[in-house]
C-alpha positions as CSV (number, residue, x, y, z in Angstrom):
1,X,250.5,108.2,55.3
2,X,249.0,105.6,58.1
3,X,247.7,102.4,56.7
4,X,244.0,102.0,57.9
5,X,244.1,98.4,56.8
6,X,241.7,97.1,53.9
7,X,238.3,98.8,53.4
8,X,235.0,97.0,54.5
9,X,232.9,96.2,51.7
10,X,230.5,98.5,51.3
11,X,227.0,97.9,52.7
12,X,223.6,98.3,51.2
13,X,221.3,96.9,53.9
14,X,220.8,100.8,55.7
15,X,220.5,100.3,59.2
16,X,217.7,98.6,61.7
17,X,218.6,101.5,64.6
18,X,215.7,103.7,63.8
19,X,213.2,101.3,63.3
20,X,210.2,100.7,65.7
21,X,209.8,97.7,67.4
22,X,206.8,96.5,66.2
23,X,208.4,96.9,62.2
24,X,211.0,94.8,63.7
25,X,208.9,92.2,64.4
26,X,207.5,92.3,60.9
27,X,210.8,91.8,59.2
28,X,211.7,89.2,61.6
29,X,208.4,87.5,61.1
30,X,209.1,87.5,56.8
31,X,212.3,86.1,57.3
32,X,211.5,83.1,58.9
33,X,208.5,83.0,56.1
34,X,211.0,84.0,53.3
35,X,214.2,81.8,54.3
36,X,215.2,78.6,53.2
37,X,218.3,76.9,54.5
38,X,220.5,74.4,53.6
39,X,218.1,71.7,54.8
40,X,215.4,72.5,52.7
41,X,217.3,73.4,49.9
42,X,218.5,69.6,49.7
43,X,214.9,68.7,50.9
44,X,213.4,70.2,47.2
45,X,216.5,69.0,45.4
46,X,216.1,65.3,46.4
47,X,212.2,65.6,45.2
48,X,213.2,67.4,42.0
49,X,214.9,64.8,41.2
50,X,212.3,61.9,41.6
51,X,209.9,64.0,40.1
52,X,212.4,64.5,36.9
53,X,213.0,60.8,36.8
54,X,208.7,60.1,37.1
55,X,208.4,62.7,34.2
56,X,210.9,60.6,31.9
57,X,208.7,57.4,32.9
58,X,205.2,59.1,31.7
59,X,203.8,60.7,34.9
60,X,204.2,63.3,37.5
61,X,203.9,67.4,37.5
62,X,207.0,67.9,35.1
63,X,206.3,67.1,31.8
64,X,209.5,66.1,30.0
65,X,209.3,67.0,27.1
66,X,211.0,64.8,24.3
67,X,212.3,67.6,21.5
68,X,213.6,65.9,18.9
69,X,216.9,67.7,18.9
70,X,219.4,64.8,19.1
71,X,223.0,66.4,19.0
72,X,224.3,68.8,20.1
73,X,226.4,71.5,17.1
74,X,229.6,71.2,16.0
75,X,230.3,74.3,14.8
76,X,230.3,74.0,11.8
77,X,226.9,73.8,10.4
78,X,226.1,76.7,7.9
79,X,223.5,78.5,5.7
80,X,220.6,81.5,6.2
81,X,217.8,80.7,8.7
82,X,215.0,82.8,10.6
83,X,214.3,82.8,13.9
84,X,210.8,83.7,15.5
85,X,210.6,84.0,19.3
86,X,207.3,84.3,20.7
87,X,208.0,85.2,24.6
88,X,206.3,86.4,27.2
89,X,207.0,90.2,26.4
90,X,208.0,90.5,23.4
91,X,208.3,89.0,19.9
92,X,211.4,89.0,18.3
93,X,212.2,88.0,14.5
94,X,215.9,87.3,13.4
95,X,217.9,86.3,10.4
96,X,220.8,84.7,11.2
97,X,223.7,83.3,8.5
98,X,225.7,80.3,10.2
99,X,229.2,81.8,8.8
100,X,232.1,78.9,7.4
101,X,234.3,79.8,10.5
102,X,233.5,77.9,13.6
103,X,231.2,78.7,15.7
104,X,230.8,82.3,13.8
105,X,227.5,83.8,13.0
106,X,225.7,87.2,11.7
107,X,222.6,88.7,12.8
108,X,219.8,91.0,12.1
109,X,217.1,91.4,14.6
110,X,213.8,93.2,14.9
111,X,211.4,93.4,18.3
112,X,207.7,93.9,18.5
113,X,206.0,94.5,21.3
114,X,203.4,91.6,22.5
115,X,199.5,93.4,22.6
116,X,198.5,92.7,26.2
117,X,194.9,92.4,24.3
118,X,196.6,89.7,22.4
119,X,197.3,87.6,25.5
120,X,193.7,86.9,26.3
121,X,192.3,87.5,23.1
122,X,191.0,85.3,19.8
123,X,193.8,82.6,18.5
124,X,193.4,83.7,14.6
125,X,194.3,87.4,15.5
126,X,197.4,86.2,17.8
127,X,198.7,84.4,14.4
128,X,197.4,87.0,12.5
129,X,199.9,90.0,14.0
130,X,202.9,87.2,14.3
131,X,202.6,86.4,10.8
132,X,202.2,90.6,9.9
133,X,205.4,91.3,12.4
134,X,207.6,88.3,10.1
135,X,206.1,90.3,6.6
136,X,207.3,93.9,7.9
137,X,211.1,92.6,8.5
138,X,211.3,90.3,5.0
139,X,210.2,93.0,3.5
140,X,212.3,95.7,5.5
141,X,215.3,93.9,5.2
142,X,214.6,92.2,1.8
143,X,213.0,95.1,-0.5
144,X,211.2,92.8,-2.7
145,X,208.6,93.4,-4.6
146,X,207.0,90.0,-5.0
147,X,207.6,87.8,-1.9
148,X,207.3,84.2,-3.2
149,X,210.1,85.6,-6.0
150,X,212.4,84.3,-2.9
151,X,213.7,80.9,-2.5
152,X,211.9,79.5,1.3
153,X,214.1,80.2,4.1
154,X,214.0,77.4,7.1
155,X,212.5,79.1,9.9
156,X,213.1,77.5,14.2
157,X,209.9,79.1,15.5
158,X,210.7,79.5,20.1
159,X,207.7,78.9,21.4
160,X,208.4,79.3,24.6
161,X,205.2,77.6,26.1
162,X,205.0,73.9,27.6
163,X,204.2,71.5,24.6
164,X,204.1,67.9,23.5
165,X,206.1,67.4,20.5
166,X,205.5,64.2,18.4
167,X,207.9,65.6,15.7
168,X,210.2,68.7,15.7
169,X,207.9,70.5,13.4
170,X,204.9,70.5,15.7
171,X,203.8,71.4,18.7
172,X,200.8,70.6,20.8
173,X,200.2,73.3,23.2
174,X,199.7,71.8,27.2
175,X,198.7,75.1,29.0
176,X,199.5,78.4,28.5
177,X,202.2,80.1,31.0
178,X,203.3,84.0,31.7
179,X,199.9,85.5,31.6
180,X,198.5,84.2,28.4
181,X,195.1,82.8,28.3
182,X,193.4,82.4,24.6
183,X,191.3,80.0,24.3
184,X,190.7,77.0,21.7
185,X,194.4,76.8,21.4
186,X,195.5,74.2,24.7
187,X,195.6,70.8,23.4
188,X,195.7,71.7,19.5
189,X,199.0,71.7,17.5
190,X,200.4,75.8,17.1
191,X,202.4,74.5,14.0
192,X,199.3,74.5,11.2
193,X,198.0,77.4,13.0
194,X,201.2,79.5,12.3
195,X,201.7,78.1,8.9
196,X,198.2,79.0,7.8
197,X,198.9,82.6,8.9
198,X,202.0,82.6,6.5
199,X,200.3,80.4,3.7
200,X,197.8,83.6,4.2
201,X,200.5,85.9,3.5
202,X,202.2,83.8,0.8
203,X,205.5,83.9,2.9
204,X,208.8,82.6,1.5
205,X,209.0,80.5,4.7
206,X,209.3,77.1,6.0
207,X,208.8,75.5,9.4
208,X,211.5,73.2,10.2
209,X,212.0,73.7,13.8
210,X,209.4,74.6,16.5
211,X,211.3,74.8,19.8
212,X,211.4,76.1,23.8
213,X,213.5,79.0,24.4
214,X,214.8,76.9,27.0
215,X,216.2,73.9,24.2
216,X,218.1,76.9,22.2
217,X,219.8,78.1,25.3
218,X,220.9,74.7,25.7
219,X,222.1,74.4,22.0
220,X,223.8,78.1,21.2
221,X,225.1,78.3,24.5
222,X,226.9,74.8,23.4
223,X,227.9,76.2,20.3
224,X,230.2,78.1,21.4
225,X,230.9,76.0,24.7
226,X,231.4,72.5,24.8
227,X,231.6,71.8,28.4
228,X,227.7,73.0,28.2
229,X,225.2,70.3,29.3
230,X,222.2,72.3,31.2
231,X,220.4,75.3,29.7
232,X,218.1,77.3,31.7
233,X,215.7,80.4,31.8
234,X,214.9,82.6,35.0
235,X,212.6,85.7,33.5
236,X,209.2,85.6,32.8
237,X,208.8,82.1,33.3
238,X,211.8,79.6,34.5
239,X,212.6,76.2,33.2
240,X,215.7,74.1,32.1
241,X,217.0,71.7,29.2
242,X,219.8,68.9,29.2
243,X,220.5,66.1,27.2
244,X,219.1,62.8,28.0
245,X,219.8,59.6,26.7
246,X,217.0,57.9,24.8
247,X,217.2,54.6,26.6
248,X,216.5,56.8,29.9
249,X,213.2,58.2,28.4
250,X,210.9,55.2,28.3
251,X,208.2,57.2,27.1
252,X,209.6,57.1,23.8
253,X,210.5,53.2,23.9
254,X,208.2,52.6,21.4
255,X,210.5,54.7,18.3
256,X,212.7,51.4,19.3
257,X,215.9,54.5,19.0
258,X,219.3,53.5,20.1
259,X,219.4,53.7,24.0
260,X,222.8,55.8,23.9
261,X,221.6,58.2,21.5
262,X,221.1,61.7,22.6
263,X,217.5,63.7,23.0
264,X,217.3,66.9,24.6
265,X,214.6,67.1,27.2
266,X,212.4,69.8,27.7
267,X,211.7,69.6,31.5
268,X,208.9,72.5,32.2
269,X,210.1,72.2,35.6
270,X,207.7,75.3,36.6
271,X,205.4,72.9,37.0
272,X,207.8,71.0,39.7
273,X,205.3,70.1,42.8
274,X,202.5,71.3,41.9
275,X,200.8,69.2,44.7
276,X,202.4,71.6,47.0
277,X,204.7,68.4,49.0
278,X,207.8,70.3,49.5
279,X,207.9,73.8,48.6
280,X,208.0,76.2,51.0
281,X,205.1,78.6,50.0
282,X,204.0,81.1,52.3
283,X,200.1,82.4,52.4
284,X,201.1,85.2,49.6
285,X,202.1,82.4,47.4
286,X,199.0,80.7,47.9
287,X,197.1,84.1,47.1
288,X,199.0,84.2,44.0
289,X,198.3,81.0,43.1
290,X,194.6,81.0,43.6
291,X,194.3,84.5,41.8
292,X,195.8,83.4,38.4
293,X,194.6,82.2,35.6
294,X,195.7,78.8,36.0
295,X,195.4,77.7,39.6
296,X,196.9,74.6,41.2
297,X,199.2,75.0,37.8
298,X,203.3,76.1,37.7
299,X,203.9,75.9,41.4
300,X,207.5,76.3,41.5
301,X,208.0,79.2,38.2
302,X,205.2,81.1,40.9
303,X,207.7,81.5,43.7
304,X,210.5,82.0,41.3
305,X,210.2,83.8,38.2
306,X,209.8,87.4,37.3
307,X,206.4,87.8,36.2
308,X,205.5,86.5,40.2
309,X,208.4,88.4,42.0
310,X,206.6,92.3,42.5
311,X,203.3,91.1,42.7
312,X,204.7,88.7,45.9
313,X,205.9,92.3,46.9
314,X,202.9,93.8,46.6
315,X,200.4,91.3,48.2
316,X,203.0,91.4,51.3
317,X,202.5,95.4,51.6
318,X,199.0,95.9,51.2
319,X,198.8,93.1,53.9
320,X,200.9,94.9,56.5
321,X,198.8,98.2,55.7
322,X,196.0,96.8,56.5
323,X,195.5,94.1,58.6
324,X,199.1,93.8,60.8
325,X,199.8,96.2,63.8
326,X,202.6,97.7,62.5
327,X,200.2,99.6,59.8
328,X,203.0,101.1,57.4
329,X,202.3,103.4,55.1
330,X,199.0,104.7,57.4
331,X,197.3,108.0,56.2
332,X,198.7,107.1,52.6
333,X,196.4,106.6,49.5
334,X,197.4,103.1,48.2
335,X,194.7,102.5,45.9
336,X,197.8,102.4,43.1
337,X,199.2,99.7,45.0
338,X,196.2,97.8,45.7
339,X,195.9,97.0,41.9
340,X,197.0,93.4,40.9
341,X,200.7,93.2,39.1
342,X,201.0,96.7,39.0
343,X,204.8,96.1,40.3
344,X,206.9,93.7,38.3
345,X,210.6,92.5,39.7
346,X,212.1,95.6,37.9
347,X,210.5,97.4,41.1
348,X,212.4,95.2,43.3
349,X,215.6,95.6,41.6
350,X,215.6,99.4,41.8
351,X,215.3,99.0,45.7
352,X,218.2,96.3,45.6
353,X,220.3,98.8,43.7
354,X,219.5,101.5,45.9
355,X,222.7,102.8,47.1
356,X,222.1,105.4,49.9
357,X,222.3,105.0,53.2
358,X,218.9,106.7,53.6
359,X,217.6,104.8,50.8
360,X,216.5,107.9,48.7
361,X,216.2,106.3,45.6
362,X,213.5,103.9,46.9
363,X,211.7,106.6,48.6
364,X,211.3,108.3,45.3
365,X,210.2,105.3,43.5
366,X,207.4,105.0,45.9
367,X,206.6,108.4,45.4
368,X,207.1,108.2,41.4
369,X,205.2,105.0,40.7
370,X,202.6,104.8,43.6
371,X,201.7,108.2,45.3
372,X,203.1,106.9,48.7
373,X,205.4,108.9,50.5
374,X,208.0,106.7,52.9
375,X,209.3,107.1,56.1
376,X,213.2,105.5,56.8
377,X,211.9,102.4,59.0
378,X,209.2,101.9,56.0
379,X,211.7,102.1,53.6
380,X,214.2,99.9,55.7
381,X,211.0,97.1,55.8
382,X,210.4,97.4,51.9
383,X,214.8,96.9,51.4
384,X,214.6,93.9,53.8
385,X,211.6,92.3,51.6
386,X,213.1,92.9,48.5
387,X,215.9,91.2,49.8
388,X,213.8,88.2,50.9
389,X,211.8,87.8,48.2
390,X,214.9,88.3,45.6
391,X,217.1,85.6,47.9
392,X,214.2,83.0,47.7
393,X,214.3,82.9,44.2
394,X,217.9,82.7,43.4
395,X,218.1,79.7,46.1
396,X,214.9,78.0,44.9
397,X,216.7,78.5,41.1
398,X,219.4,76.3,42.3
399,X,217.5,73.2,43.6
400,X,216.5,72.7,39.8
401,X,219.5,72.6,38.2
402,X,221.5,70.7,41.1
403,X,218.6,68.3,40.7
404,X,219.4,67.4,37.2
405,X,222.9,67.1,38.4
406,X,221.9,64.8,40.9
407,X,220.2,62.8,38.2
408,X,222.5,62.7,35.6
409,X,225.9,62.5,37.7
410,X,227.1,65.4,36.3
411,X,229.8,66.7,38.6
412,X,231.4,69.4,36.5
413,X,229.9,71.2,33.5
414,X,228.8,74.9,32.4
415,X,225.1,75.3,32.9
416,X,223.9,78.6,30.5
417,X,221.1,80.7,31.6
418,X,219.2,83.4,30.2
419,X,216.3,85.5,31.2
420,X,215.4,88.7,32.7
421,X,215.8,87.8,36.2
422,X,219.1,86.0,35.9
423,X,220.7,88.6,33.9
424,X,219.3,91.7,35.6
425,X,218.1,91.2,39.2
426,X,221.2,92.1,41.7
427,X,222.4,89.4,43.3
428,X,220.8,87.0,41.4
429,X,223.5,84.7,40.3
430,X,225.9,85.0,43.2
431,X,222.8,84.0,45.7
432,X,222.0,81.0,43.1
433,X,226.0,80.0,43.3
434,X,225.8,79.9,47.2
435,X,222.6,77.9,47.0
436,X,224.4,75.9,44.4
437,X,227.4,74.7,46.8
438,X,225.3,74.2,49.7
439,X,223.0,71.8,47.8
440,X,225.5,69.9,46.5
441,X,228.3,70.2,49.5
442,X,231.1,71.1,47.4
443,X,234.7,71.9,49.9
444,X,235.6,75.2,51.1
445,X,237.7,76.8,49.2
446,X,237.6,74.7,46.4
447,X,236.3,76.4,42.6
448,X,233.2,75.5,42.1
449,X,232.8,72.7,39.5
450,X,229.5,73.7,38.3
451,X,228.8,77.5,37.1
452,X,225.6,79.0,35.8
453,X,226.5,81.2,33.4
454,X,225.2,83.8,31.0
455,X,223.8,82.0,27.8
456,X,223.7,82.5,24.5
457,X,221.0,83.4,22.2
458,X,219.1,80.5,22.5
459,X,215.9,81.7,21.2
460,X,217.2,83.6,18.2
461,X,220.7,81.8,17.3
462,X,219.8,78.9,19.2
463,X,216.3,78.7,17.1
464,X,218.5,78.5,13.7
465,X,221.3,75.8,15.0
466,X,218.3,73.8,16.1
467,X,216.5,74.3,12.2
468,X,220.2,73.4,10.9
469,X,220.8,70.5,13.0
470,X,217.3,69.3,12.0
471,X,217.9,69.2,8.1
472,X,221.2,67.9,8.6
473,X,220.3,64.7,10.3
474,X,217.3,64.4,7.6
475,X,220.0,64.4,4.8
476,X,221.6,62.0,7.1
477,X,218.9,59.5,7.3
478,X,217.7,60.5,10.5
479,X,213.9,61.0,10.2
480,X,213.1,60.1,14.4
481,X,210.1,63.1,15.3
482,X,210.4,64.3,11.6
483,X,206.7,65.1,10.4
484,X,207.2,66.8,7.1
485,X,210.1,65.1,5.7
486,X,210.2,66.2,2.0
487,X,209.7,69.8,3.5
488,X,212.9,69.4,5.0
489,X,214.8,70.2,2.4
């Protein structure tokens, strides 16, 4: 048999051949929109990290969130927790047992789907159906007749929104993020509003931790990995924690802490450059921007995370059909398309993973989900943006994390990450590595000495190491951000 040498790696791209010129000059056009190089990539990166550094000081887009979690686990901590993560999507209530064996744990988990009426509705019924969802699984997984028979189980509650936290146990809410809008809740403390809900109920439960999903990457992914020192989320939302030391976080001089001991930070870096000095939006961004509920707000999580990725797609589209040349799409009904959000970055990761030449499985989807039957050179356009829009993201990802980097002269380490986007959009975490390397001009060749990797539970298991790091400093005589002390333990 005749050796024909090593195969090519396959390619996904299709081919330009059969596409008109004047699509051509579309695509061409959105990659010069939709591509940022190695310049600009440092260009954010060396902003990120003044901005970080203003946020520390009091000041600035990024908030910086002190958390009052100030160590990381050793492993060994132990005993029966819950876990309630209130995300985007969905809400998720867990019971995890910290097991006597290092780093070993058990789970139980139920999911319950977030209302979309809920989002936008009255505060009292949002803590109404959390505290209803957390009654069905005690009682589910319990089978008690009386409820406050049980002894009170410490609960870490992931709120994954941007908040100021004056203690561990509270939480004063900033803004809300990934399409929530209720009002008369921004600028109060969520805590008393959750526990009412389960005082209501007469829950066996206790608050002892109210944390970012972002913090409990950071802290389960470093329970099982202790060269972790960044966690990070890219799904709904985006946004990244690491531990600072207190002495770098003069916001909090006046709790006179050691300067060496540790705090984890809560960046809420979505809000990076929200007075638009660096980043390279495009006019769809802007239209984005302007169209949600909180404009001027999360500049960077709007070019980056999921809940912004398909309508980017969208706007892009319906723009081309009807105001460019090229006129894609013409004779076709788009009114489906025309409505906002209708396509989320599941769309575009359906046309990533398409992989036929003729791109079948993208012209079905079309057809499926919009009414709008493709021709190849449409369907070639559609790939290419996908492609653009998915790259941007991933790259953009990068400039935070090699930004904190920068700033704490971290030159090797694990960073964990978690979220839809990271762990399910193709491409995703190989174009972030690339990013990565160029950012930070690590050798050819040479392994590269920071890796984003998948995380672990940080909202569930992460919620319950935070709650049992928190009553074990109490018992230690650590009260720093402790507001209910003697509910501790």
């Amino acid at each position: 048999m005749v050796g024909l040498g090593p195969r090519r790696q396959p390619s996904r791209k299709g081919s330009m051949a059969d596409v008109p010129d004047d699509l051509l000059e579309q695509i061409k056009y959105l990659e010069n929109i939709f591509t940022v190089d190695q310049a600009k990539l440092k260009e954010v990166t060396n902003h990120f990290v003044k901005e970080l550094e203003k946020g520390n000081v009091k000041g600035g887009s990024i908030p910086m969130n002190p958390t009052w979690v100030m160590d990381f686990p050793d492993g060994y901590e132990t005993g029966t927790f819950l876990a309630l993560d209130m995300g985007g999507t969905n809400l998720r209530v867990c019971e995890i047992i910290l097991l006597e064996e290092k780093g070993e744990f058990d789970i139980i988990q139920s999911k319950y789907r977030m209302p979309e009426e809920l989002k936008r509705g009255e505060s009292e019924e949002l803590w109404e159906y959390i505290a209803d969802c957390i009654q069905q699984f005690i009682e589910y997984h319990h089978e008690v007749d009386d409820l406050e028979k049980l002894d009170k189980i410490p609960l870490g509650f992931t709120f994954s929104f941007p908040a100021t936290q004056n203690y561990i146990d509270n939480g004063i809410l900033q803004r809300w993020t990934k399409g929530f809008d209720i009002s008369g809740v921004e600028g109060k403390d969520v805590a008393p509003l959750f526990e009412a809900a389960l005082a209501k109920r007469k829950l066996p439960i206790r608050l002892s931790a109210l944390i970012n999903d972002t913090t409990g990457t950071l802290i389960a992914s470093a329970y099982t990995d202790d060269t972790m020192r960044i966690g990070c989320i890219f799904g709904t939302g985006c946004n990244a924690a690491y531990m600072e030391n207190c002495g770098s976080v003069p916001k909090i001089a006046s709790y006179n802490l050691p300067p060496d001991m540790p705090i984890a930070i809560n960046c809420e870096y979505g809000a990076f450059d929200n007075e638009h000095v660096v980043l390279p939006r495009t006019s769809y961004d802007i239209v984005i921007d302007n169209d949600s509920p909180r404009p001027g707000q999360q500049a960077f999580e709007k070019m980056i995370a999921g809940l912004y990725l398909g309508e980017l797609f969208r706007l892009v589209l319906v723009d081309l059909h009807d105001n460019k040349s090229c006129k894609v799409f013409q004779g076709q009904d788009i009114s489906k398309l025309r409505k906002a959000y209708t396509l989320d970055s599941s769309f575009l990761s359906m046309i990533e993973e398409d992989p036929f030449e003729n791109l079948s499985e993208t012209g079905d989807l079309f057809h499926r989900e919009l009414g709008i039957k493709t021709n190849k050179p449409e369907l070639e356009l559609c790939r290419r943006l996908a492609e653009l829009i998915g790259t941007r993201a991933a790259r953009l990802s990068a400039c935070g994390v090699a930004a904190i980097c920068k700033k704490k002269n971290i030159e090797t380490c694990h960073v964990g990450a978690d979220g839809s986007v990271f762990n399910k959009y193709p491409h995703f975490k190989a174009r972030g590595a690339v990013a990565l390397r160029e950012i930070l001009d690590w050798k050819k060749g040479e392994k590269d000495p920071i890796s984003i990797l998948a995380a672990e539970d940080g909202s569930g298991v992460g919620a319950a190491l935070i709650a049992a790091l928190t009553i074990k400093r109490v018992k230690a005589g650590n009260l720093a951000g402790i507001r209910n002390v003697e509910g501790m333990v």
